[in-house]
C-alpha beads as a LAMMPS data file, in Angstrom:
LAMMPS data file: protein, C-alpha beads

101 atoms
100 bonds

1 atom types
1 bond types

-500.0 500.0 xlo xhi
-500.0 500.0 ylo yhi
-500.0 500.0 zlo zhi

Masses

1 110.0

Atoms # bond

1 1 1 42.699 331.776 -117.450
2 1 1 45.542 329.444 -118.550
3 1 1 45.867 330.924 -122.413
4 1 1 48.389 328.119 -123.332
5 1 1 45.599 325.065 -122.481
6 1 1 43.418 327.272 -124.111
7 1 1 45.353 327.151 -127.116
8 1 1 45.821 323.438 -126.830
9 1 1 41.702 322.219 -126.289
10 1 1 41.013 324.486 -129.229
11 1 1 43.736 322.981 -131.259
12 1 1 42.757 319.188 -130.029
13 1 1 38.948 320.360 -131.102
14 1 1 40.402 321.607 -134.409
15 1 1 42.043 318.072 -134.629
16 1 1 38.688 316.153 -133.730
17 1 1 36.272 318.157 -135.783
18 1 1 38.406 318.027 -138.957
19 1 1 38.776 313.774 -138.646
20 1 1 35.282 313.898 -138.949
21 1 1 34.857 315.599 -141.940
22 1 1 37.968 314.575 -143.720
23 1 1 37.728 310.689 -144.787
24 1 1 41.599 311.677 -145.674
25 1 1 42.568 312.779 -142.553
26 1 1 42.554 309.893 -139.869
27 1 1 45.759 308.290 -141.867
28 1 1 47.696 311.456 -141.725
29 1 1 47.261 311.491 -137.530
30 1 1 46.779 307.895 -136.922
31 1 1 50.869 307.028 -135.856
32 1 1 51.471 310.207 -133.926
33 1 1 47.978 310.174 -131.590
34 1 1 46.852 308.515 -128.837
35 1 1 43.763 308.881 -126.903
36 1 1 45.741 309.792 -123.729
37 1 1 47.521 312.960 -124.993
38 1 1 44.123 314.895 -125.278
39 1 1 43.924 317.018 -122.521
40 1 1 40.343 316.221 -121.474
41 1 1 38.406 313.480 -120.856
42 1 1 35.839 314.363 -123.551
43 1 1 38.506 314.716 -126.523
44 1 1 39.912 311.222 -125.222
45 1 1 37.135 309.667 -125.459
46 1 1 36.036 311.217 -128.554
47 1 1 39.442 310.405 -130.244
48 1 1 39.247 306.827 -128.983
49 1 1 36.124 306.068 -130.624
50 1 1 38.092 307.451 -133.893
51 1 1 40.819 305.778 -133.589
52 1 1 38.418 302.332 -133.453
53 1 1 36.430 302.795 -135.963
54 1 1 39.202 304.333 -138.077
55 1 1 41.078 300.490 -137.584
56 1 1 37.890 298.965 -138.219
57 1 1 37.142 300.518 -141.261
58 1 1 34.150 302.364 -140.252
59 1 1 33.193 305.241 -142.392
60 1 1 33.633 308.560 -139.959
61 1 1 31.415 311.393 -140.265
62 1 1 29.063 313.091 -137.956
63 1 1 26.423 310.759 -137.867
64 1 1 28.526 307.358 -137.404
65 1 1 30.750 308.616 -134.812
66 1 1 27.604 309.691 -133.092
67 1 1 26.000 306.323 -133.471
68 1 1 29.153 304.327 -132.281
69 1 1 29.570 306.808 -129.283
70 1 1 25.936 306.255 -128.636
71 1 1 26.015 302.126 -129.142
72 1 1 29.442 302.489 -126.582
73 1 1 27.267 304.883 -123.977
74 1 1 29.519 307.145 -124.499
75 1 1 27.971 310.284 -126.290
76 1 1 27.440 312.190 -122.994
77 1 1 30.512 311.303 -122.083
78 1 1 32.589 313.231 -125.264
79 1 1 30.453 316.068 -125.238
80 1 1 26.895 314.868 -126.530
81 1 1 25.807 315.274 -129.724
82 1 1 25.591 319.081 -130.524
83 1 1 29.118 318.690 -128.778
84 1 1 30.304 316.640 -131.818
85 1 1 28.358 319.165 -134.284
86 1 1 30.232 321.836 -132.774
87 1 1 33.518 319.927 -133.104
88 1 1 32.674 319.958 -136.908
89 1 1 31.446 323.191 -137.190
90 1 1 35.060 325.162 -136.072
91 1 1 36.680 323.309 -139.412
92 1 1 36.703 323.502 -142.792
93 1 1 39.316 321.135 -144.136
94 1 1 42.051 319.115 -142.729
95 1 1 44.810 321.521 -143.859
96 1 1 47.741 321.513 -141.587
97 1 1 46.631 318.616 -139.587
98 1 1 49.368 316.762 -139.047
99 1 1 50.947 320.232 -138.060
100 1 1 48.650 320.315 -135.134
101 1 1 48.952 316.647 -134.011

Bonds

1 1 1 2
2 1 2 3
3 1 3 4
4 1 4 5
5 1 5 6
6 1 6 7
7 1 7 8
8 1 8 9
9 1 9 10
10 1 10 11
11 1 11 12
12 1 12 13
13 1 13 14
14 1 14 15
15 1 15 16
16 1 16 17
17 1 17 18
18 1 18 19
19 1 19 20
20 1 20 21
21 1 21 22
22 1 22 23
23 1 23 24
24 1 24 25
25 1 25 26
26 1 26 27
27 1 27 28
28 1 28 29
29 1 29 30
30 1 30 31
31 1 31 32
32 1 32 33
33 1 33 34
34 1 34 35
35 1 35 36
36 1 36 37
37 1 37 38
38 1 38 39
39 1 39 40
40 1 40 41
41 1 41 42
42 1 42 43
43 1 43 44
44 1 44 45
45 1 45 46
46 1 46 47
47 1 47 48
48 1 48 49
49 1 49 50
50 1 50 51
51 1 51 52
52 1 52 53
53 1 53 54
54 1 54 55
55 1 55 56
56 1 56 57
57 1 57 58
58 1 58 59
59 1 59 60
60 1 60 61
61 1 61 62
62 1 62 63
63 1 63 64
64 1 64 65
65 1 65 66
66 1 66 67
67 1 67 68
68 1 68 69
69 1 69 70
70 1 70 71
71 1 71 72
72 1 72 73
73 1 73 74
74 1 74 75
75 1 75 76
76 1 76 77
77 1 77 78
78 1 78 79
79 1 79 80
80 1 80 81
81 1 81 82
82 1 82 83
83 1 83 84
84 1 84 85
85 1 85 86
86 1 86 87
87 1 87 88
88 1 88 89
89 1 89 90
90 1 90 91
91 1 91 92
92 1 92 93
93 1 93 94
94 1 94 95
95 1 95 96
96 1 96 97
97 1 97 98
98 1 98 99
99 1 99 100
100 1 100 101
C-alpha cells in the first residue's frame, strides 16, 4: 500500500468533512482549492458541489450538501450518503485547515 496517498485521501477527507461542519471554513480554502487536485473522483465531486453552493450562498452542512448532491445525481457518485456522514464524523473543528489545503 502506497502510505503517502494514504496520507493524502485521509487529509482531503479531513478537508471535506470539516467544510461541512464549519460555516467558517469554506472562505479559509476557497482561493487555494480546486475540484481537480482531489485525488479521487469522489472527493472531486464532493468538493465541487462545495465549492457551488459555497459561491451561491447555500448554507453547507450535512443535510444540504446531501440534498444538492442528490438534486445533481450525484450522491452515489461522492460516496453516498453515510459516505458524507463519515466525512463528518473523522472531524471536529476546522483547526489547521488551511494547513492541509
Amino acid at each position: 500500500m502506497d502510505t503517502t496517498n494514504f496520507q493524502i485521501t485521509e487529509i482531503e477527507k479531513a478537508v471535506l468533512g470539516a467544510l461541512m461542519i464549519e460555516k467558517k471554513a469554506f472562505p479559509l480554502v476557497a482561493q487555494t482549492l480546486r475540484p481537480e487536485m482531489f485525488y479521487h473522483e469522489k472527493e472531486q465531486t464532493l468538493y465541487a458541489v462545495l465549492e457551488n453552493m459555497h459561491r451561491n450562498n447555500e448554507p453547507i452542512d450535512i443535510l444540504t450538501v446531501k440534498e444538492a448532491l442528490q438534486k445533481r445525481g450525484k450522491l452515489d457518485e461522492a460516496g453516498g450518503a453515510y459516505g458524507i456522514v463519515r466525512l463528518s464524523s473523522k472531524v471536529t473543528s476546522s483547526a489547521h485547515i488551511e494547513l492541509h489545503a
